[in-house]
mmCIF file of the C-alpha atoms, coordinates in Angstrom:
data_MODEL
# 
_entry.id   MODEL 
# 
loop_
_atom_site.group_PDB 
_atom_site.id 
_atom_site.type_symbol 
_atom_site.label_atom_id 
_atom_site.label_alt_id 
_atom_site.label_comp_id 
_atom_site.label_asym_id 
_atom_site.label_entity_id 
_atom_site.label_seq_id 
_atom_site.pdbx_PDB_ins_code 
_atom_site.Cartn_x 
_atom_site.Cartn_y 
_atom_site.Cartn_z 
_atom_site.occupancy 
_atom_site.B_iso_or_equiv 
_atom_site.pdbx_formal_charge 
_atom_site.auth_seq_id 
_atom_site.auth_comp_id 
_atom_site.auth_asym_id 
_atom_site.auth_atom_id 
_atom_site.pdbx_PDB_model_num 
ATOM 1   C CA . UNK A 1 1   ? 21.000 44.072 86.180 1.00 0.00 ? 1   UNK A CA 1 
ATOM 2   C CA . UNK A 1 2   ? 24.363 44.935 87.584 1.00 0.00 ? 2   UNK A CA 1 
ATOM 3   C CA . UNK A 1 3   ? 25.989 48.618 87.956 1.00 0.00 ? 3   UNK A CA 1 
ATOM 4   C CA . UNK A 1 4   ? 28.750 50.522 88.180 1.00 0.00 ? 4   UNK A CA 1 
ATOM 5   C CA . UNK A 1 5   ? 28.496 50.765 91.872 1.00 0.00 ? 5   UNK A CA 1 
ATOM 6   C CA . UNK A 1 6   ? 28.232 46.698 92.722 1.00 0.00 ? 6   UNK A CA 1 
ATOM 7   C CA . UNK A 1 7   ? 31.884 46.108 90.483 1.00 0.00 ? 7   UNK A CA 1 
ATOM 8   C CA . UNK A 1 8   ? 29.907 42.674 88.682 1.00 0.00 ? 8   UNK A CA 1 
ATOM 9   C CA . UNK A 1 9   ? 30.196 42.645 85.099 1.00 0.00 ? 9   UNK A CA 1 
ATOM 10  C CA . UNK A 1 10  ? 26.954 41.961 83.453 1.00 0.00 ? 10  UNK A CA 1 
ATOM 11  C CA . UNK A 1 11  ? 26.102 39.855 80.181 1.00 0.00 ? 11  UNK A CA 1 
ATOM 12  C CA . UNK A 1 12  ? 24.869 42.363 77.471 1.00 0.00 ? 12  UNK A CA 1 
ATOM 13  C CA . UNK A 1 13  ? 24.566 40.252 74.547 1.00 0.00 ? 13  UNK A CA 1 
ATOM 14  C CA . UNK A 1 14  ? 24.748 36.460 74.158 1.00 0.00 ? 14  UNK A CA 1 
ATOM 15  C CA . UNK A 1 15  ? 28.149 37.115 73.602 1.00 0.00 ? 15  UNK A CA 1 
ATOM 16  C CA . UNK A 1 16  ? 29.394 39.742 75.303 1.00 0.00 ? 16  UNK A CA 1 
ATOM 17  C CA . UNK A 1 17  ? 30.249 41.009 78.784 1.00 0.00 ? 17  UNK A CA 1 
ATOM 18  C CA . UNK A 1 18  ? 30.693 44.492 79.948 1.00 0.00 ? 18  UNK A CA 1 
ATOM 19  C CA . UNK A 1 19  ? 32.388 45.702 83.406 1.00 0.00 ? 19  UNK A CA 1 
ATOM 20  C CA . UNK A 1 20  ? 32.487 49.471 84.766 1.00 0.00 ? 20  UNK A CA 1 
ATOM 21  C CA . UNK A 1 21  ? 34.722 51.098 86.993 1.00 0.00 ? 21  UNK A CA 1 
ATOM 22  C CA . UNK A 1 22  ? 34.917 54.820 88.521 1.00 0.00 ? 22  UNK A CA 1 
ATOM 23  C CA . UNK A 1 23  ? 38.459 56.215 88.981 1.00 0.00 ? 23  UNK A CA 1 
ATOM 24  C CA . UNK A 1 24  ? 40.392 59.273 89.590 1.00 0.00 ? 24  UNK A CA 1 
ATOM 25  C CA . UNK A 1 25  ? 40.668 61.403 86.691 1.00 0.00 ? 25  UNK A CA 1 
ATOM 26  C CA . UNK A 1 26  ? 41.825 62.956 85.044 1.00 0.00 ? 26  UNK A CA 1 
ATOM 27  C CA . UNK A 1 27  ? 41.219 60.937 81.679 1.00 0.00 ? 27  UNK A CA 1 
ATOM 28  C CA . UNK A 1 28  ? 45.051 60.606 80.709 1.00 0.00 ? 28  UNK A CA 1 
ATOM 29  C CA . UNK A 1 29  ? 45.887 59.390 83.647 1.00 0.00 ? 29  UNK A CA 1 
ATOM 30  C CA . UNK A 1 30  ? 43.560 56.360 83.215 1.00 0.00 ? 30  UNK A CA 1 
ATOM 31  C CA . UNK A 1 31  ? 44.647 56.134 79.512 1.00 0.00 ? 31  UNK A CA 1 
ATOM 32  C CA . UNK A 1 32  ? 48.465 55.787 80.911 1.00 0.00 ? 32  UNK A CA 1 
ATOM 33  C CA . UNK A 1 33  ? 46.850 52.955 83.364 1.00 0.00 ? 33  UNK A CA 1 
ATOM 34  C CA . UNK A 1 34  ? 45.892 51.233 79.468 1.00 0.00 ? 34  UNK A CA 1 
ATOM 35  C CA . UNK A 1 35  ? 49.146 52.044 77.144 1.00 0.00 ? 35  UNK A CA 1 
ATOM 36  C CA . UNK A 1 36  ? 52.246 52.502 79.481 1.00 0.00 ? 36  UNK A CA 1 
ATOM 37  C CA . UNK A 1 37  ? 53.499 49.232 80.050 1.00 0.00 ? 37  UNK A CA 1 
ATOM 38  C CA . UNK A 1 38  ? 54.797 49.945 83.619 1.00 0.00 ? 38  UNK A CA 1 
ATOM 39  C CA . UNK A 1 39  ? 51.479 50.874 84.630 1.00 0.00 ? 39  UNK A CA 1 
ATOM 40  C CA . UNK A 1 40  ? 49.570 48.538 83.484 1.00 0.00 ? 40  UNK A CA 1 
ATOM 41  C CA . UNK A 1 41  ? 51.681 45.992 84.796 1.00 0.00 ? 41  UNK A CA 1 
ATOM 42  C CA . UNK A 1 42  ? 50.419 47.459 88.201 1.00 0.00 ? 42  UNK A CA 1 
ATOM 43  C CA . UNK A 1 43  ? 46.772 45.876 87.425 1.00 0.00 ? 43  UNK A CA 1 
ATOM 44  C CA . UNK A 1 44  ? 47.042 43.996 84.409 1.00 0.00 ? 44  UNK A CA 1 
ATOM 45  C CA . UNK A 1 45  ? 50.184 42.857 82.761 1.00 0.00 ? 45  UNK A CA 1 
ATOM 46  C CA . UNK A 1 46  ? 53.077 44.572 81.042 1.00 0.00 ? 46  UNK A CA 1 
ATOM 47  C CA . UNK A 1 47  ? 54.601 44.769 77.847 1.00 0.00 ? 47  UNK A CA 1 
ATOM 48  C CA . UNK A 1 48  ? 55.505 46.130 74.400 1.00 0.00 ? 48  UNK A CA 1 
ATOM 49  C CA . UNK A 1 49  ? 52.192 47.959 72.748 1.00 0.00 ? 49  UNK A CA 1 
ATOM 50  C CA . UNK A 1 50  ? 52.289 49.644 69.495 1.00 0.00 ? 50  UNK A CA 1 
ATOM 51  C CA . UNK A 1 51  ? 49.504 52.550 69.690 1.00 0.00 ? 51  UNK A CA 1 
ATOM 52  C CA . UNK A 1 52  ? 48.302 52.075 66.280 1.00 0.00 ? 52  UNK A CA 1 
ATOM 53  C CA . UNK A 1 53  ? 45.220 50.557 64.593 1.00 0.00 ? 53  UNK A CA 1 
ATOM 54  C CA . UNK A 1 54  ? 46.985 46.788 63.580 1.00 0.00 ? 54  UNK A CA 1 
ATOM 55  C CA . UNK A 1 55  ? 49.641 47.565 66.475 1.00 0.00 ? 55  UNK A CA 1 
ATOM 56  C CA . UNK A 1 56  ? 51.263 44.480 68.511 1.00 0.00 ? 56  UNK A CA 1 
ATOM 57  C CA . UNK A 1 57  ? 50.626 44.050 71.842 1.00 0.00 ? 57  UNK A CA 1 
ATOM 58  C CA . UNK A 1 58  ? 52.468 41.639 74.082 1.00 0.00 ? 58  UNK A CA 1 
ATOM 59  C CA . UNK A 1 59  ? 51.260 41.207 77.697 1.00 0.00 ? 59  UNK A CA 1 
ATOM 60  C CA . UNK A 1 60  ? 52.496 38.868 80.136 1.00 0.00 ? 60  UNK A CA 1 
ATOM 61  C CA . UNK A 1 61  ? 50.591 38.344 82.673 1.00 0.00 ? 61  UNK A CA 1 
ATOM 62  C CA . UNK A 1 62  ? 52.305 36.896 86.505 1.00 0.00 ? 62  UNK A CA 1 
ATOM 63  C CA . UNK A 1 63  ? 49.509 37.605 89.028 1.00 0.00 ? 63  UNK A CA 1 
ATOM 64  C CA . UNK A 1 64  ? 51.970 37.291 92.050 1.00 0.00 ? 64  UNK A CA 1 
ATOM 65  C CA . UNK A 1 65  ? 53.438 40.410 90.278 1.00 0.00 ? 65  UNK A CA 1 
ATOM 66  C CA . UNK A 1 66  ? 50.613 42.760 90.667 1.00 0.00 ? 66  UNK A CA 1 
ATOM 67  C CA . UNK A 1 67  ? 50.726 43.201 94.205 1.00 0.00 ? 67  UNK A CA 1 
ATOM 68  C CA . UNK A 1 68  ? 53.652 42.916 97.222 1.00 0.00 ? 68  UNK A CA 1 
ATOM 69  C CA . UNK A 1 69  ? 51.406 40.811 99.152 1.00 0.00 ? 69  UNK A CA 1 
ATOM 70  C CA . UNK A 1 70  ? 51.158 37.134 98.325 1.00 0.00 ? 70  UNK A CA 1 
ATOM 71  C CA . UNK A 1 71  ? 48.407 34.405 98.502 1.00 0.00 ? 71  UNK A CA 1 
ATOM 72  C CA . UNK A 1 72  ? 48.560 30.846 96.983 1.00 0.00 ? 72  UNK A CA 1 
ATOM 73  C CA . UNK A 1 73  ? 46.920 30.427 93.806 1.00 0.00 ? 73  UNK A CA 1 
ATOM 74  C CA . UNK A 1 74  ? 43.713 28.487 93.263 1.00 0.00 ? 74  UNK A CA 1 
ATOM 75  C CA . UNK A 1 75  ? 44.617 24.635 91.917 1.00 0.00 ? 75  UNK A CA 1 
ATOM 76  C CA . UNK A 1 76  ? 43.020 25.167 88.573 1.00 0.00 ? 76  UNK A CA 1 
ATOM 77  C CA . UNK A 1 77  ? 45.905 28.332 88.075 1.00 0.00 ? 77  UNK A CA 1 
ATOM 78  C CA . UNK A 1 78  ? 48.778 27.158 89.712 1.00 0.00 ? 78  UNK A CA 1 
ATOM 79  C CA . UNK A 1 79  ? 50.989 26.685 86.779 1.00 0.00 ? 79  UNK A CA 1 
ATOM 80  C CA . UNK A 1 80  ? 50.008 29.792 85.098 1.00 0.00 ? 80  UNK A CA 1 
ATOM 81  C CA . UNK A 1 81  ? 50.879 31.588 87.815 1.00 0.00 ? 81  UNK A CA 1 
ATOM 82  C CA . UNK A 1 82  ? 54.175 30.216 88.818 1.00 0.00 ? 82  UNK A CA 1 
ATOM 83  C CA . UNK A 1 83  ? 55.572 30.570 85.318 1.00 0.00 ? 83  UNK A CA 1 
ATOM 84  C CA . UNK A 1 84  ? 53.612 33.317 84.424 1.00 0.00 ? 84  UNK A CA 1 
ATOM 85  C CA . UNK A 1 85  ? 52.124 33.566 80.786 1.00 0.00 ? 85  UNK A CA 1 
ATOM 86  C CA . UNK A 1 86  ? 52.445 35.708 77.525 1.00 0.00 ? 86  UNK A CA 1 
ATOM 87  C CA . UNK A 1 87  ? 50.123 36.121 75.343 1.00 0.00 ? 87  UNK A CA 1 
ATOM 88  C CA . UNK A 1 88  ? 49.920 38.582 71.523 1.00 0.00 ? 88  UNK A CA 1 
ATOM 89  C CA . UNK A 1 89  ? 47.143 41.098 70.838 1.00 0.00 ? 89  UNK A CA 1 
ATOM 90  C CA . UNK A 1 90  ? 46.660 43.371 68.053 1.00 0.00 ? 90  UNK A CA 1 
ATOM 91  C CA . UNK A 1 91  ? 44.775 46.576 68.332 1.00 0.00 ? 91  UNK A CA 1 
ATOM 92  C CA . UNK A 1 92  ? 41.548 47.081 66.548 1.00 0.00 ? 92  UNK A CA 1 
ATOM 93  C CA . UNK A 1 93  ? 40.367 50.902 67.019 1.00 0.00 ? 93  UNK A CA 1 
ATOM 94  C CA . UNK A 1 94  ? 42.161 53.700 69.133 1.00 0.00 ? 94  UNK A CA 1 
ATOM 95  C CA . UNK A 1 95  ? 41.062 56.703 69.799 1.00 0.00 ? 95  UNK A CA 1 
ATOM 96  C CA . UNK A 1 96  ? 43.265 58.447 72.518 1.00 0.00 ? 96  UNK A CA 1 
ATOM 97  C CA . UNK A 1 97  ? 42.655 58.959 75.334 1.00 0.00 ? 97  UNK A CA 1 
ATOM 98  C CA . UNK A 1 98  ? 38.835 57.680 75.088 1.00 0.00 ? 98  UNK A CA 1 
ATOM 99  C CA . UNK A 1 99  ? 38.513 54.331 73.458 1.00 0.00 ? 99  UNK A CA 1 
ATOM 100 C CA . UNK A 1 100 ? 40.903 50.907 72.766 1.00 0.00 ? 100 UNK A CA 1 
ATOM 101 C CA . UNK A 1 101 ? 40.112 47.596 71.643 1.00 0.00 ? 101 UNK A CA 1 
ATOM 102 C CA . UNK A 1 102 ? 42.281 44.792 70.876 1.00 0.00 ? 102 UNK A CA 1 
ATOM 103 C CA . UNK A 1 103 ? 41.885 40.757 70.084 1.00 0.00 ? 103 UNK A CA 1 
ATOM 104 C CA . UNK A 1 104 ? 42.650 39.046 72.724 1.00 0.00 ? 104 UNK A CA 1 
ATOM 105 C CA . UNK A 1 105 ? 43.214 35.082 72.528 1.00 0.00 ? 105 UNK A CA 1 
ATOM 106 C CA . UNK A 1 106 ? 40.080 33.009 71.465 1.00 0.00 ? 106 UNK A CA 1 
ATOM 107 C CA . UNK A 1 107 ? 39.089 34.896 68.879 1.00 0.00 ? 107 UNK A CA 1 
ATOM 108 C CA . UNK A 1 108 ? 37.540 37.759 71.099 1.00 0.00 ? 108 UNK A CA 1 
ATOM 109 C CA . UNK A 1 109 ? 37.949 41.141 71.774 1.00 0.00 ? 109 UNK A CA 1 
ATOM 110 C CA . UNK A 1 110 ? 38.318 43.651 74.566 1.00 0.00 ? 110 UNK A CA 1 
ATOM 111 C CA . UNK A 1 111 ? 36.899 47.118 74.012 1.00 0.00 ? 111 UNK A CA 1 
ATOM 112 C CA . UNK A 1 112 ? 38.543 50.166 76.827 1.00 0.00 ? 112 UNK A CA 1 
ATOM 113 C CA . UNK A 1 113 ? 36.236 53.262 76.646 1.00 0.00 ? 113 UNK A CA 1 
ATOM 114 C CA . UNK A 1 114 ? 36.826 56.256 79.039 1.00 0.00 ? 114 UNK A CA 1 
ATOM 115 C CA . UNK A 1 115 ? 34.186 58.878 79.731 1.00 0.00 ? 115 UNK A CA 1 
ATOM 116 C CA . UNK A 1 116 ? 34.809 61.767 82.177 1.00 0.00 ? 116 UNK A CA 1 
ATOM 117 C CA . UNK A 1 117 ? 32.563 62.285 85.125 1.00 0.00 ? 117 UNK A CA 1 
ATOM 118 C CA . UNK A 1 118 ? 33.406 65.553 86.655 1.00 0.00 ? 118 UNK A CA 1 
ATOM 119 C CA . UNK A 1 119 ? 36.821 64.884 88.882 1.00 0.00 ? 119 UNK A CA 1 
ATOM 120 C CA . UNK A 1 120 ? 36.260 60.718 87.869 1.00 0.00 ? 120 UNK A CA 1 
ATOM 121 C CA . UNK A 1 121 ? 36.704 58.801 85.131 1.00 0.00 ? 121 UNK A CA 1 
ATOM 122 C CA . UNK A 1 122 ? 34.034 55.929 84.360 1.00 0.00 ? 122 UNK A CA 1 
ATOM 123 C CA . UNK A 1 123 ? 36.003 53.108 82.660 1.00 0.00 ? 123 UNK A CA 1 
ATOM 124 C CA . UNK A 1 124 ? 34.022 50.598 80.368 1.00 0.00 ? 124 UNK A CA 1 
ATOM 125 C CA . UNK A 1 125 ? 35.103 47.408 79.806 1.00 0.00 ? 125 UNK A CA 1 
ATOM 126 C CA . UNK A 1 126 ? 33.400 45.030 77.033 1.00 0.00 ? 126 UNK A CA 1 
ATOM 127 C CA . UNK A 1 127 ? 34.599 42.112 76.334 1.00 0.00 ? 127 UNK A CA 1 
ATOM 128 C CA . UNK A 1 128 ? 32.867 40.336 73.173 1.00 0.00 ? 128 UNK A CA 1 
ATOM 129 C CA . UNK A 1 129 ? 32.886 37.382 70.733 1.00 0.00 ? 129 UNK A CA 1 
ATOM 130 C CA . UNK A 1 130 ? 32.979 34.814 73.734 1.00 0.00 ? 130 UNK A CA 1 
ATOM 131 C CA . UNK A 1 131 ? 32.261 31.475 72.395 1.00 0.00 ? 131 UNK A CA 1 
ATOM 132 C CA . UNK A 1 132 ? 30.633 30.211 75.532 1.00 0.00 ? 132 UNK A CA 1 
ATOM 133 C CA . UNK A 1 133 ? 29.325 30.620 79.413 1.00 0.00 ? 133 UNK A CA 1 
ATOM 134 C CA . UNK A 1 134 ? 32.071 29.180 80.287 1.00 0.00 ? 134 UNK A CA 1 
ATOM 135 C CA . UNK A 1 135 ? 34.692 31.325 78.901 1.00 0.00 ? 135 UNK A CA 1 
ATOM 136 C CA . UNK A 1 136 ? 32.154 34.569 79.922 1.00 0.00 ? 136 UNK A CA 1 
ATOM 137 C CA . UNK A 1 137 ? 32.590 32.895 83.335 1.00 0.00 ? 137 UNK A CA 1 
ATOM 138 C CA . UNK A 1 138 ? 36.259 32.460 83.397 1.00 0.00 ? 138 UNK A CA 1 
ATOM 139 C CA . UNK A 1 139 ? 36.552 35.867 81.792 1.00 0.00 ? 139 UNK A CA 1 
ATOM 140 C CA . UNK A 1 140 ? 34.388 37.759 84.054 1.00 0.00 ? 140 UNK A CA 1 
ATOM 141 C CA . UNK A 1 141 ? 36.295 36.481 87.223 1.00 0.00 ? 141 UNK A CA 1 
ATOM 142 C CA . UNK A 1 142 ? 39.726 37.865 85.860 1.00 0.00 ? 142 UNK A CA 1 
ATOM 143 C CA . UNK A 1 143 ? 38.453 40.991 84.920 1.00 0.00 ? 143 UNK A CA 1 
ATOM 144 C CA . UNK A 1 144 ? 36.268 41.782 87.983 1.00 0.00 ? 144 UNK A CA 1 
ATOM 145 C CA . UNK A 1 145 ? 39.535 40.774 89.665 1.00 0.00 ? 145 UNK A CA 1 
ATOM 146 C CA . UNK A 1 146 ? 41.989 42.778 87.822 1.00 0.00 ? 146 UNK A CA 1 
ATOM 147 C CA . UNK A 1 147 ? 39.479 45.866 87.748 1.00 0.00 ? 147 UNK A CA 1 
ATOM 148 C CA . UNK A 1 148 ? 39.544 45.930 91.684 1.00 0.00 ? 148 UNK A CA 1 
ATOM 149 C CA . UNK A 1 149 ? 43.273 45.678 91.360 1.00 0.00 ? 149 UNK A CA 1 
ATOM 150 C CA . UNK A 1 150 ? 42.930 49.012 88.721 1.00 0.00 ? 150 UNK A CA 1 
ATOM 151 C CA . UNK A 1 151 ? 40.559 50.549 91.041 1.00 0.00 ? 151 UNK A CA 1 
ATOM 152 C CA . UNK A 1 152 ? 43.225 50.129 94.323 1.00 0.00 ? 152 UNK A CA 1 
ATOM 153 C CA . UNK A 1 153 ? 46.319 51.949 92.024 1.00 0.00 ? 153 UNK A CA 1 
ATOM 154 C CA . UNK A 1 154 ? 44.104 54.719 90.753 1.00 0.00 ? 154 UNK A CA 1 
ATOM 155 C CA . UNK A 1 155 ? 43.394 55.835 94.255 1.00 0.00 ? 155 UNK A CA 1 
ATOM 156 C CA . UNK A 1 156 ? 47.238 55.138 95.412 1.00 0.00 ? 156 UNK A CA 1 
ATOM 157 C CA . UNK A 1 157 ? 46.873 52.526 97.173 1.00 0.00 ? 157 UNK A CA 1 
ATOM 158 C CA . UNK A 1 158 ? 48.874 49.375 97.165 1.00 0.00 ? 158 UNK A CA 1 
ATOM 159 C CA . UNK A 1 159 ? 46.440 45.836 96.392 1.00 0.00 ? 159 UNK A CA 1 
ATOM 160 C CA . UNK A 1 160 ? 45.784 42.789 98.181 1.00 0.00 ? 160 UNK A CA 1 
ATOM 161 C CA . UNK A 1 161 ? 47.438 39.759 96.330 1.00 0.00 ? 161 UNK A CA 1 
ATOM 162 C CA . UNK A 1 162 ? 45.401 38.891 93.484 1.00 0.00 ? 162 UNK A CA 1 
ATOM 163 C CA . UNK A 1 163 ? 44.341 35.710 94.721 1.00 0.00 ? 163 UNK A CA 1 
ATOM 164 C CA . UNK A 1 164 ? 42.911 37.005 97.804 1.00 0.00 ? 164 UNK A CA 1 
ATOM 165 C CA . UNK A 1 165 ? 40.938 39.455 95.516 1.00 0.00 ? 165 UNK A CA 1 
ATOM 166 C CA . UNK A 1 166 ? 39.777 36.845 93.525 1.00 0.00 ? 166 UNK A CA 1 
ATOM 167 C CA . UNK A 1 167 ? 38.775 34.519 96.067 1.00 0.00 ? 167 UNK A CA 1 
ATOM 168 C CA . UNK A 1 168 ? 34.973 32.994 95.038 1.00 0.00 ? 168 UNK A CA 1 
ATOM 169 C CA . UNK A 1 169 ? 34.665 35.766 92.067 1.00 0.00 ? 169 UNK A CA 1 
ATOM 170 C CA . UNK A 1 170 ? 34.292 32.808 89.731 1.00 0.00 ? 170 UNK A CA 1 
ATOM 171 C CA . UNK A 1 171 ? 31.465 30.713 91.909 1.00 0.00 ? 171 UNK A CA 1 
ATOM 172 C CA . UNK A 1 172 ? 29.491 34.343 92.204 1.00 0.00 ? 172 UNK A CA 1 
ATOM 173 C CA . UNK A 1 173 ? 29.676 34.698 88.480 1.00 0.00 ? 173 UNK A CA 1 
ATOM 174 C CA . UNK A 1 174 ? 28.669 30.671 87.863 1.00 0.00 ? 174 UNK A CA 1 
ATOM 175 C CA . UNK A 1 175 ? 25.592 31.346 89.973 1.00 0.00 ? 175 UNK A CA 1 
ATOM 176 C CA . UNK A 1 176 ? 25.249 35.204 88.424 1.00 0.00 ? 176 UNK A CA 1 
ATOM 177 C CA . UNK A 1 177 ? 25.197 33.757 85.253 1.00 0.00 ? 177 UNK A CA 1 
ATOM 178 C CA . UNK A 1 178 ? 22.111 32.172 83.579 1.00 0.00 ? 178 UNK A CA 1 
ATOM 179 C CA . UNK A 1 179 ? 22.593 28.598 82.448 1.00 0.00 ? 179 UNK A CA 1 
ATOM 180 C CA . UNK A 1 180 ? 21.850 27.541 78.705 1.00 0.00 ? 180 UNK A CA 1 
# 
């Protein structure tokens, strides 16, 4: 069993994955690092979100973007992250600043809850309705990634490039991960 402390996301139903993060409070800061599109461009990707339940949200996501520093991507992204890619959300429950969930493509959802912790904020990440270890795989190696990212603008400091964060993530998850 993974915690907070190690950064690995752990499987928590035969579906679902869940990820936890400690950052700098206070709480609506974090939410700003979840709803303004200019900061959550720093870690995740930008664009147009309508805070509502049954909102629109449009990210694009360009991994090169996220930090000054650059590092080739691996083979199996190249094109996405040359081009870049956009993808459309709607939100399922929001509850500012302390809890949003949206679809996200695949027919799954991402679930955003924020619980103070004196000074910190512990940020919980679920991700659920994943159809199979190989998309909790793929899925836990960009969100590990992008929730180091987070983790790095929180506390004011500028990233590595994304691939360089990223590096094995996916083989430690493959062998994390229990085979059917």
């Amino acid at each position: 069993m993974t915690t907070a402390s190690d950064g690995y996301g752990r499987i928590i139903a035969p579906t679902e994955v869940r990820f936890e993060r400690l950052l700098p409070g206070p709480i609506e800061t974090v939410w700003e690092f979840l709803t303004d599109a200019k900061r959550r461009g720093e870690w995740l990707a930008p664009g147009p979100m309508e805070l509502r339940v049954g909102g629109k949200v449009k990210l694009f996501f360009k991994h090169a973007d996220l930090s000054p520093h650059q590092a080739p991507a691996p083979e199996k992204y190249k094109s996405l992250d040359t081009k870049g890619h956009e993808s459309d959300h709607e939100i399922t429950q929001i509850d500012p600043p302390r809890l949003l969930a949206m679809t996200w493509p695949k027919s799954s959802e991402v679930i955003f809850e924020l619980k103070p912790q004196g000074s910190q904020v512990l940020l919980t990440v679920t991700h659920r309705r994943l159809a199979s270890r190989e998309e909790m795989v793929d899925v836990s190696g960009g969100w590990h990634t992008h929730l180091d990212i987070l983790v790095e603008r929180a506390n004011g400091r500028t990233p590595p490039a994304f691939w360089i964060v990223f590096g094995d993530i996916e083989q430690a998850y493959e062998k994390r991960y229990p085979k059917d």
